[in-house]
C-alpha positions in Angstrom: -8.6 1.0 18.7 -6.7 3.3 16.7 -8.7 4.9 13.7 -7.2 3.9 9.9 -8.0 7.3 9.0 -4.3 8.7 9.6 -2.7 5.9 6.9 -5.5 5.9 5.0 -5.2 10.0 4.0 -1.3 9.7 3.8 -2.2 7.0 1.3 -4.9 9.4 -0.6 -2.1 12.1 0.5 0.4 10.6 -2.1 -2.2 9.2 -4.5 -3.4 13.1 -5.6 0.2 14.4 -5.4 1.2 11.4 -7.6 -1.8 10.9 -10.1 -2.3 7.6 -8.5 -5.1 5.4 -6.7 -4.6 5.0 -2.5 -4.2 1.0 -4.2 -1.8 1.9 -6.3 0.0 3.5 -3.4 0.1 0.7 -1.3 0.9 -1.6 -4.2 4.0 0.6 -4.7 5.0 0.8 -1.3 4.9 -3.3 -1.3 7.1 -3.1 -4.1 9.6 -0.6 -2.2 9.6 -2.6 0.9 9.5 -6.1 -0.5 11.4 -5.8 -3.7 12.0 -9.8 -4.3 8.3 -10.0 -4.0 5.5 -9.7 -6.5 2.5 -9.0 -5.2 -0.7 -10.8 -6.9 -4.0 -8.9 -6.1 -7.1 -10.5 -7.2 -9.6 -9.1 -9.1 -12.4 -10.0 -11.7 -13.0 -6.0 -13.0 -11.0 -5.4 -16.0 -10.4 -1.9 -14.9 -9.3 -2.4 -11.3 -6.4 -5.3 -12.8 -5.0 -2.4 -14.9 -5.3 0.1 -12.2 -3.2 -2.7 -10.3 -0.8 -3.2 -13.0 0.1 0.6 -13.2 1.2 0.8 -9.7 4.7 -0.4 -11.2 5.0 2.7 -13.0 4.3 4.6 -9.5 7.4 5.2 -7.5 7.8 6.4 -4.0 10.7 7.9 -3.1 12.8 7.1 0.5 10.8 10.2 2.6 7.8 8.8 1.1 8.3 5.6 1.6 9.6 6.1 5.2 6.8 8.7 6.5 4.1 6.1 4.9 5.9 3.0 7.4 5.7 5.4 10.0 2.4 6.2 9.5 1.3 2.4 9.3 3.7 1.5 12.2 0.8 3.3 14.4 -1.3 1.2 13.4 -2.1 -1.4 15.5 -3.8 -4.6 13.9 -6.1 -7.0 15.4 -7.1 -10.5 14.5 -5.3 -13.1 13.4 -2.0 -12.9 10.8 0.0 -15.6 9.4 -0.1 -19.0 9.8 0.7 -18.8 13.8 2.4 -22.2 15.1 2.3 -23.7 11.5 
């Protein structure tokens, strides 16, 4: 099994280069891939729902964007996604 230590330091990569969290990151590059969606993490800390909410004010750039689907691409995942024969 591949390690998520290669996305996971691109993720804290662009989170110290942009003054963001690695959630914030990932939150943004929802919002770059999946524009027409709007993603609803749950939370009950005050201070992680904010930390959430300023990920709209993080953008990623194309290259960014692009070397962190590349990076995730390699990634392979295990267990069960989506609702299968539903």
């Amino acid at each position: 099994m591949k390690s998520f230590t290669e996305p996971l330091s691109e993720l804290k990569e662009y989170a110290d280069l942009k003054g963001a969290t690695p959630a914030q990151i990932s939150l943004a590059w929802m919002l770059y891939k999946y524009p027409n969606v709007v993603p609803i993490p749950g939370s009950k800390n005050k201070e992680r729902i904010v930390e959430n909410l300023d990920a709209a004010n993080v953008g990623l750039t194309t290259e960014e964007f692009v070397s962190l689907e590349e990076a995730l691409n390699h990634c392979k995942v295990y267990g069960h996604r989506g609702l299968g024969g539903f």
